[in-house]
C-alpha positions as CSV (number, residue, x, y, z in Angstrom):
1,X,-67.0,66.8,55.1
2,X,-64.6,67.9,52.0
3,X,-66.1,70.5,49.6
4,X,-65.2,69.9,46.1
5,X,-65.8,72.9,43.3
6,X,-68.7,72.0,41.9
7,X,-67.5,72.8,38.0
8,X,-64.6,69.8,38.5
9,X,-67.2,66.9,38.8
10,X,-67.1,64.5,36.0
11,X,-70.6,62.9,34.9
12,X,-70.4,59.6,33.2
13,X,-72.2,59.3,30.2
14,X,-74.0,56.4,30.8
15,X,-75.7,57.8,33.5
16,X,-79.1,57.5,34.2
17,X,-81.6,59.9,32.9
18,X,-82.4,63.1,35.7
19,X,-85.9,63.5,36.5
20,X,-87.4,67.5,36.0
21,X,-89.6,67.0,39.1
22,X,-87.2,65.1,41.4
23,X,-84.2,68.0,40.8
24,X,-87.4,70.5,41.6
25,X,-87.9,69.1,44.9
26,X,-84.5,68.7,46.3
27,X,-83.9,72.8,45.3
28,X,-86.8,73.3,47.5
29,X,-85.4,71.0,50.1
30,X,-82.0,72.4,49.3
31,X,-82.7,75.5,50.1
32,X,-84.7,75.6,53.1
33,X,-82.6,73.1,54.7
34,X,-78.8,72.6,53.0
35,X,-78.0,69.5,51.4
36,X,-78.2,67.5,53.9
37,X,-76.7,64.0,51.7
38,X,-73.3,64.4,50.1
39,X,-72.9,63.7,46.7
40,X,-70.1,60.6,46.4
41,X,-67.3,60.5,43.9
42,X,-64.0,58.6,43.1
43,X,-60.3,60.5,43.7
44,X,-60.7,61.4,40.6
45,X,-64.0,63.5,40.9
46,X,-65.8,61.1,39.1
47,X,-69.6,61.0,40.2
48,X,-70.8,58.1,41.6
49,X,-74.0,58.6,43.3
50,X,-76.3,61.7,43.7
51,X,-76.7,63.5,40.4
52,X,-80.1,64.8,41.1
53,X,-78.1,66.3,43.8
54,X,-75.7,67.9,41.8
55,X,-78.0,68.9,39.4
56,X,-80.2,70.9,41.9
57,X,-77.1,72.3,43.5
58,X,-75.9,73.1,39.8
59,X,-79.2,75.4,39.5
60,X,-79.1,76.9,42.9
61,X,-75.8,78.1,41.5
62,X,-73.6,76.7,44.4
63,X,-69.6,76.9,43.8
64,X,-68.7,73.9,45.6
65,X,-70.6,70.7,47.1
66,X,-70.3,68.6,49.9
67,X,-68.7,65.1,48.6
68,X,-68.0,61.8,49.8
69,X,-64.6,61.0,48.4
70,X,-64.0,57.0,48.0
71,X,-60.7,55.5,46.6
72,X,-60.7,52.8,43.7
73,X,-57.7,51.1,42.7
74,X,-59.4,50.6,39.0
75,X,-61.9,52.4,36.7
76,X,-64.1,49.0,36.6
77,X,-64.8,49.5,40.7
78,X,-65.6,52.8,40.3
79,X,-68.1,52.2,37.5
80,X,-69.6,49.1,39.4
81,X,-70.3,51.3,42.3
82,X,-72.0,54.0,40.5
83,X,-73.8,50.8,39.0
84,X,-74.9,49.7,42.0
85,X,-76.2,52.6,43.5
86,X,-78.4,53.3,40.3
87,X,-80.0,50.1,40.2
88,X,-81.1,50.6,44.3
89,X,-83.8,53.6,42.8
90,X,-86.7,52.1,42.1
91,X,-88.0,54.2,39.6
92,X,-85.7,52.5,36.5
93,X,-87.6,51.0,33.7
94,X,-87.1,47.7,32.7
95,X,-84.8,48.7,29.2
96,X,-82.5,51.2,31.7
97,X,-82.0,48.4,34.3
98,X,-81.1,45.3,32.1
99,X,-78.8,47.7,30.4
100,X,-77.3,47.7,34.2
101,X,-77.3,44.3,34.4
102,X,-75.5,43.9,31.2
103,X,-72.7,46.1,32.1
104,X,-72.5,45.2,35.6
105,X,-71.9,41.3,34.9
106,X,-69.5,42.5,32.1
107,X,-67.6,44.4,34.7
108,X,-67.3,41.7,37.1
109,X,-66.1,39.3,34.4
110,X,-63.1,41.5,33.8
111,X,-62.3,41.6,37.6
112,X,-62.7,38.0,37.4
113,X,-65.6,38.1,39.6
114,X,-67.5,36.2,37.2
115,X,-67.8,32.7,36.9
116,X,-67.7,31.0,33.5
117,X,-69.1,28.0,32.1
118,X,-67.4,25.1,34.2
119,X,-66.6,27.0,36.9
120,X,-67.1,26.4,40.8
121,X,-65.9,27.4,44.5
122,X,-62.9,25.7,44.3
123,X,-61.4,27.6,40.9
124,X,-58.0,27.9,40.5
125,X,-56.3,31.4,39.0
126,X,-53.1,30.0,38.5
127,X,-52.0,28.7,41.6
128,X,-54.0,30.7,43.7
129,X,-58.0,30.2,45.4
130,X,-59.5,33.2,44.1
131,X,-61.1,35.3,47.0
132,X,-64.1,36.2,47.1
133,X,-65.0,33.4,44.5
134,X,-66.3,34.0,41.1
135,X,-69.8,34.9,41.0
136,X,-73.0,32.5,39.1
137,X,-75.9,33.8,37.6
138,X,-78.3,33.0,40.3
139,X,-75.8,34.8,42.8
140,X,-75.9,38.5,40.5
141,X,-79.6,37.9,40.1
142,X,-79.9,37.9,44.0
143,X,-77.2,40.5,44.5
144,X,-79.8,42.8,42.4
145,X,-82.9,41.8,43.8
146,X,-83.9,39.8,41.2
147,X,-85.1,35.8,40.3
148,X,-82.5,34.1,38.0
149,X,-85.4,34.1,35.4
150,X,-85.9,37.8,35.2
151,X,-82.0,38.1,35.2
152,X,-81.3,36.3,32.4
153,X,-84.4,37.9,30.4
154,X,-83.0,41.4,31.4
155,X,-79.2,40.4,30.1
156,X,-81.0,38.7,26.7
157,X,-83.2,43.0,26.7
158,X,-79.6,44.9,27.1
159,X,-77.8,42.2,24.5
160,X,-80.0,41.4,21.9
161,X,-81.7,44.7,21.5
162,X,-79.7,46.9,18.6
163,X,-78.4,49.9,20.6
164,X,-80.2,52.2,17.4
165,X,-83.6,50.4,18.3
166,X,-83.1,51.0,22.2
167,X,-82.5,55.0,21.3
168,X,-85.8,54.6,19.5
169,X,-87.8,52.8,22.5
170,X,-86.7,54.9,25.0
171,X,-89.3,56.9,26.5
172,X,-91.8,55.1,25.0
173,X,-94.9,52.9,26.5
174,X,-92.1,49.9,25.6
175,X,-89.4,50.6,27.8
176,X,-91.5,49.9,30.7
177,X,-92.9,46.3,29.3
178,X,-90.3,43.3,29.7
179,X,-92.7,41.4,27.8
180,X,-93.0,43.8,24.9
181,X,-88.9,44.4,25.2
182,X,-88.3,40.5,25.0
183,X,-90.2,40.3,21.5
184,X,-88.2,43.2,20.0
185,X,-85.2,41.4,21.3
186,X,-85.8,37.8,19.6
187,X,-87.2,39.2,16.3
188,X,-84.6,38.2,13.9
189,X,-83.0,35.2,15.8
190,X,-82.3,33.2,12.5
191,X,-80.4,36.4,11.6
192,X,-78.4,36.8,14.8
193,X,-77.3,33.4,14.8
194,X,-76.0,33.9,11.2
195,X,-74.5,36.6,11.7
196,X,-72.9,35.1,15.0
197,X,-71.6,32.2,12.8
198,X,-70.2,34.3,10.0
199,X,-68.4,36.4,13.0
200,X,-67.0,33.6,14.3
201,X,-65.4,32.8,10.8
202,X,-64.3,35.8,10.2
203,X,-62.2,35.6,13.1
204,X,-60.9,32.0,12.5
205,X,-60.4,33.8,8.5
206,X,-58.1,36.8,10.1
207,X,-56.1,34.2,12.3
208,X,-55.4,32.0,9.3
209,X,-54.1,35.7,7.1
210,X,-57.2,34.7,4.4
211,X,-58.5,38.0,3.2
212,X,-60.5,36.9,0.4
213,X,-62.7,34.8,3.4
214,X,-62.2,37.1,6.0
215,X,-64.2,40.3,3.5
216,X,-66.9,37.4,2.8
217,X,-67.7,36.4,6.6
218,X,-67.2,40.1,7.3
219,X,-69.9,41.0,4.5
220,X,-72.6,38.4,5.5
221,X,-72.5,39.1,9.0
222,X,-73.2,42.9,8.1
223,X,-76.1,41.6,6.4
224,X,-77.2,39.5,9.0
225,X,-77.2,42.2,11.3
226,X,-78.5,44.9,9.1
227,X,-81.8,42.6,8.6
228,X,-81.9,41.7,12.2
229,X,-82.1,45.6,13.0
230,X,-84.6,45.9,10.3
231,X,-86.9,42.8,12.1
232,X,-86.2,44.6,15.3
233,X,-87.4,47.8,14.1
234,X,-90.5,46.5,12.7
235,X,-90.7,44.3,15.9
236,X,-90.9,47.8,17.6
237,X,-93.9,49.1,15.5
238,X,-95.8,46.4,15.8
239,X,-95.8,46.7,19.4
240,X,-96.4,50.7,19.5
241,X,-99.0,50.3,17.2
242,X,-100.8,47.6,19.4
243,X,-100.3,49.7,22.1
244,X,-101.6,52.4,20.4
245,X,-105.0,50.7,19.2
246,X,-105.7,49.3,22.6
247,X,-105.3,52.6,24.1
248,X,-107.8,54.0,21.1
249,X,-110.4,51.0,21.7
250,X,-110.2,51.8,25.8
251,X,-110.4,55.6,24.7
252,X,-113.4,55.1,22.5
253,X,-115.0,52.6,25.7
254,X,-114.9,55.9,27.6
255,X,-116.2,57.8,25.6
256,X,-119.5,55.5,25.2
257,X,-119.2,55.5,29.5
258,X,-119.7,58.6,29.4
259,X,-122.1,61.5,29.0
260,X,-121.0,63.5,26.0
261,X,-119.5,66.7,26.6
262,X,-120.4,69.8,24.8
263,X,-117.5,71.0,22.6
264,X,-116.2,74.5,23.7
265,X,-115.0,75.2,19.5
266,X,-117.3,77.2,17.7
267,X,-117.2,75.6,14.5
268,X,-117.2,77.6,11.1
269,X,-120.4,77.5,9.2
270,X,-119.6,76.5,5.3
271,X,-120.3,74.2,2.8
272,X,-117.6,72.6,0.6
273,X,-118.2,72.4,-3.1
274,X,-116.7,70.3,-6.1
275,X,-113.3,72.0,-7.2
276,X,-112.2,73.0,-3.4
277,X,-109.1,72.9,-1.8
278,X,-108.4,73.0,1.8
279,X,-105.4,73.5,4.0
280,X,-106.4,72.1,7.6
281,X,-103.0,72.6,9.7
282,X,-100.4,70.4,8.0
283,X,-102.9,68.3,5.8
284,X,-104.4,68.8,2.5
285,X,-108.0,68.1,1.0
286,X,-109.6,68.1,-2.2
287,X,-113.5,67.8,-2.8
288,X,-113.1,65.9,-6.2
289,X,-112.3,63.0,-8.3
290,X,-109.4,61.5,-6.5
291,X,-107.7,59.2,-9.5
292,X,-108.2,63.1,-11.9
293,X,-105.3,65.0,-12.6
294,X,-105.9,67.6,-10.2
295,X,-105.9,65.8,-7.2
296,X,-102.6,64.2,-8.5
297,X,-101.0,67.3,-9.4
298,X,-101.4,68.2,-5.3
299,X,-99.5,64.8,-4.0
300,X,-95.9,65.2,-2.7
301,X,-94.8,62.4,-4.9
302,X,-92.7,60.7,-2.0
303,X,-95.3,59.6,0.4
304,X,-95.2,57.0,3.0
305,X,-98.1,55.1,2.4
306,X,-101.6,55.5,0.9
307,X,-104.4,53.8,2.4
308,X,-107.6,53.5,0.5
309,X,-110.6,51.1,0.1
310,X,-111.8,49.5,-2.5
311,X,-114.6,50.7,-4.5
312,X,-116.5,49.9,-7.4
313,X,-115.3,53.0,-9.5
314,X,-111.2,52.2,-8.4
315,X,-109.2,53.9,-10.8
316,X,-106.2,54.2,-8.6
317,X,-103.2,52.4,-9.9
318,X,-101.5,55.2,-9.6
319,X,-101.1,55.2,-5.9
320,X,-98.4,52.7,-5.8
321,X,-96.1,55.3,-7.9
322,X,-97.1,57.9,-5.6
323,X,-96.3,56.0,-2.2
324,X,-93.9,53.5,-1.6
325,X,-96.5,51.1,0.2
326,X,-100.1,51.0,-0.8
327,X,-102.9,49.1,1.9
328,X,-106.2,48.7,0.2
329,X,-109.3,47.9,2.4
330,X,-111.7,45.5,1.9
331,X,-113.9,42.8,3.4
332,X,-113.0,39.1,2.9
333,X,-112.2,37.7,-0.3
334,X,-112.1,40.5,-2.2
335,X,-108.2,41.4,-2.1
336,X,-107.7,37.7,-4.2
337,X,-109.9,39.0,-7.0
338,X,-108.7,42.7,-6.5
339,X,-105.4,41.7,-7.6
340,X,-106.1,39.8,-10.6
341,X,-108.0,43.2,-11.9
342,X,-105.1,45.4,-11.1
343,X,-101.4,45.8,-11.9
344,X,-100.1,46.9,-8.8
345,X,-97.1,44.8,-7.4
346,X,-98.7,42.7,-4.3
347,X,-96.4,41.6,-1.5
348,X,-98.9,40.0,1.2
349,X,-102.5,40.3,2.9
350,X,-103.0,41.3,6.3
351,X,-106.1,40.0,8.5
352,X,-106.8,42.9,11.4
353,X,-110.3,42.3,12.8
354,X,-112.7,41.6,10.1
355,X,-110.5,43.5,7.9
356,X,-108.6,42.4,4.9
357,X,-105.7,44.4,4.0
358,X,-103.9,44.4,0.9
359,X,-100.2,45.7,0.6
360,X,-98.8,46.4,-2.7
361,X,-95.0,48.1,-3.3
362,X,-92.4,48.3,-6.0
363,X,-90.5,47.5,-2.8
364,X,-89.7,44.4,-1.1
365,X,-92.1,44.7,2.2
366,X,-91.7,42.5,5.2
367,X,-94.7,40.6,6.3
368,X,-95.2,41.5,10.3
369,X,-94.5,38.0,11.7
370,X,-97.1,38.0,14.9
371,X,-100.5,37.8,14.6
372,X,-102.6,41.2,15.5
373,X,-105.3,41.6,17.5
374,X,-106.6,44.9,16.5
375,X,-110.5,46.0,16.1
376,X,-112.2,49.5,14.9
377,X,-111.2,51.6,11.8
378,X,-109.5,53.9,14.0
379,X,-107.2,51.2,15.4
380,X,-106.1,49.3,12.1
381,X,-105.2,52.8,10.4
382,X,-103.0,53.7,13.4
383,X,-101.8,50.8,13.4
384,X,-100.6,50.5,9.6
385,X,-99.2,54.4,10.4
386,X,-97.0,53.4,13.0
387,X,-96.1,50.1,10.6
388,X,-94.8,51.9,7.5
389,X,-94.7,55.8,8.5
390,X,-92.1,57.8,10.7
391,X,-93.3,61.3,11.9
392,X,-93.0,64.0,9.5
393,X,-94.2,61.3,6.8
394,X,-96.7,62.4,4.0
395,X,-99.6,60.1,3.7
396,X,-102.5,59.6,0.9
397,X,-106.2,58.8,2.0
398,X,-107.9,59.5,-1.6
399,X,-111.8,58.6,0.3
400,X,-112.3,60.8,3.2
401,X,-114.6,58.1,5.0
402,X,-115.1,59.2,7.9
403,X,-111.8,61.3,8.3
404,X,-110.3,58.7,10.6
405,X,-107.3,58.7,8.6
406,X,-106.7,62.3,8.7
407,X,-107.5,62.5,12.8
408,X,-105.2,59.8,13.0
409,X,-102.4,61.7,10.8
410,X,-103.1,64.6,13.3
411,X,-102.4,62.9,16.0
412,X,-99.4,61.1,15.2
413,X,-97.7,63.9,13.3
414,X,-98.0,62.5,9.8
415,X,-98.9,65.2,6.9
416,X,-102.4,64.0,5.1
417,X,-103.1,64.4,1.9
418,X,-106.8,63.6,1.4
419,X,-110.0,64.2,-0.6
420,X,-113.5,62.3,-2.0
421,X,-116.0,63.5,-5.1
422,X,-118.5,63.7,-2.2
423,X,-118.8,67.2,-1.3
424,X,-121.3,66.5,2.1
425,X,-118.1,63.5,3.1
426,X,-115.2,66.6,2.8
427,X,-117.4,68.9,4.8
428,X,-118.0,66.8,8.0
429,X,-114.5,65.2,7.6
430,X,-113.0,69.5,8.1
431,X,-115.8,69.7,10.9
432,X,-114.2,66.8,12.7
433,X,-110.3,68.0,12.1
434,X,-112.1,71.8,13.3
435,X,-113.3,70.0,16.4
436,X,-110.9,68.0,17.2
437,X,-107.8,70.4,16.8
438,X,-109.8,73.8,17.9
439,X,-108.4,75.2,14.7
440,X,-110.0,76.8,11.9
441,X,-109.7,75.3,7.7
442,X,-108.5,77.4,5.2
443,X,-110.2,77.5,1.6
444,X,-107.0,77.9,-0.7
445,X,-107.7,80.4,-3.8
């Protein structure tokens, strides 16, 4: 078997991700008993199967490693084959393997393995029967294992999906869900097909040598696909935070199941009083009048979002300068006649649980476009975090409650800034933030 220096093999960078604990158990192997499967590459020292491989030999500090050289007469066969042996693991997710699909079909189409619209067994190329002949759909969906149904789902995954959006879902609860994959792929349809329209003009304007119509079609299918990606994105959040409060409402369940556990932190005896600030971790709190200057002079000034309730002393207007979206709380019917009494900019109403949600903005704001199934306090405030925040957002919660939005903020990695006029509120919400991080508050001079 050749041995090949192990600094000369070329990874592709489409490659799939390595797995820490697979590369720890083939140095383990590696070392008690050799490598006992060659790692395969093209002539040109292209890797086409074994990376873990090369990866544990890489850390073992080898020189060289075993190969199994194979000729291809064109780059497309060598990248079909390292195609092929990634989809035979079984541990891909369903966004890494349609992307496989996708590329795999593509590469077959330029071999002219692919059968197009139209096309049959007895295909002429030229004058010649093409051997072996060009492949159908069903054929590649059985080739991978696969019904025609999935395969065609998978291909609509890897197309549709903006290749921005599929960075963000990777290694995420999504990229394992088809279903949740295949909703993030169709949002924004009416755009795509817009966009697809004006594309095609723009090529018909460029053939014809008309500028002016070719920089029009070229600017309307930007927009097109610059709102699509902004439907896909919030297609995204929708389904992390769904995922996100089912997996707080099954949390919450098991808690109940269960006995309750004593708490191992030694919480820090104090009262907070009328004036106070507080620094817990990455969030701020204020025991005092939330819509007074003081608690305004401690806001960031570009926050994400504020989320309050409504309440019958609301002097808060001035949130919706503070944040660029606002989501006011409140049971039914009460956002109708909230808005006539207020001057902030309303955009639309949201309905989670028993909740009615207000959302006002300076800003344009998207209305999510599926309905939400979403119960408990805790879920609808992760859920309108992971709507309109990124990590590293600020946030505004100007009534503590019962600190759900600060635990939330915590947990997520948003910055809260938060506070009541209820001193006894402010002290169990910095309990609950002290129990639930195991760190201590700090009363700021």
């Amino acid at each position: 078997m050749p041995t090949v220096s192990i600094d000369q093999i070329k990874i592709g960078l489409n490659r799939r991700p390595v797995k820490d604990e697979k590369v720890a158990e083939l140095m383990e192997s590696i070392k008690a008993n050799g490598l006992l499967n060659p790692i395969t590459v093209d002539q040109n020292l292209n890797l086409i199967a074994g990376l873990h491989r090369l990866t544990a030999c890489k850390l073992l500090h080898f020189k060289e490693i075993e190969c199994n050289i194979v000729t291809y007469t064109h780059a497309d066969q060598a990248s079909l084959a390292e195609i092929d042996e990634n989809l035979i693991r079984n541990e891909l997710e369903p966004l890494d393997r349609a992307q496989l699909w996708l590329e795999r079909e593509q590469i077959l189409g330029r071999l002219g393995l692919r059968a197009k619209p139209g096309d049959n067994q007895h295909t002429l190329k030229g004058s010649e029967n093409i051997s072996p002949p060009p492949k159908t759909t069903m054929e590649l969906a059985k080739e991978v294992g696969y019904s025609e149904r999935t395969f065609q789902m998978g291909k609509q995954i890897a197309k549709d999906i903006f290749p921005e959006v599929k960075e963000i879902i990777k290694d995420t609860p999504l990229a394992k869900s088809t279903t949740d994959l295949l909703r993030i792929a169709r949002a924004g349809s009416k755009e795509r097909t817009l966009a697809e329209q004006a594309e095609q003009s723009l090529a018909q304007a460029k053939e014809k040598g008309d500028q002016e119509e070719a920089k029009k079609q070229a600017e309307l299918a930007a927009q097109a696909r610059a709102k699509q990606k902004e439907l896909q994105i919030e297609a995204y959040k929708r389904a992390i935070a769904q995922k996100d409060a089912k997996s707080l409402k099954k949390q919450a369940h098991s808690q109940v199941q269960q006995p309750m556990k004593k708490s191992n932190v030694v919480t820090q005896q104090f009262g907070v009083k009328v004036g106070e600030e507080w620094t817990l971790g990455r969030h701020l709190v204020y025991c005092g009048d939330t819509s007074g200057k003081e608690f305004m002079k401690l806001l960031p000034g570009n926050a994400a979002l504020a989320i309050a309730t409504l309440s019958p002393t609301w002097n808060h207007n001035y949130l919706v300068d503070e944040a660029r979206i606002v989501a006011v709380l409140r049971s039914e019917g009460n956002i109708y006649e909230f808005c006539s009494r207020n001057r902030m900019p309303f955009q639309y109403e949201l309905v989670l649980g028993n909740i009615y949600i207000g959302i006002f903005s300076h800003h344009s704001i998207s209305k999510p476009e599926t309905p939400i199934n979403i119960e408990g306090i805790e879920g609808i405030v992760s859920y309108l975090l992971n709507l309109y925040t990124n990590p590293n957002n600020f946030v505004i919660s100007p009534f503590m409650g019962n600190s759900e939005i600060i635990i939330a903020c915590e947990r997520m990695g948003r910055s809260c800034f938060s506070g009541d006029e209820n001193p006894e509120l402010v002290t169990r919400g910095i309990i609950r933030w002290q129990n639930w991080t195991g760190k201590q508050p700090l009363r700021n001079s």
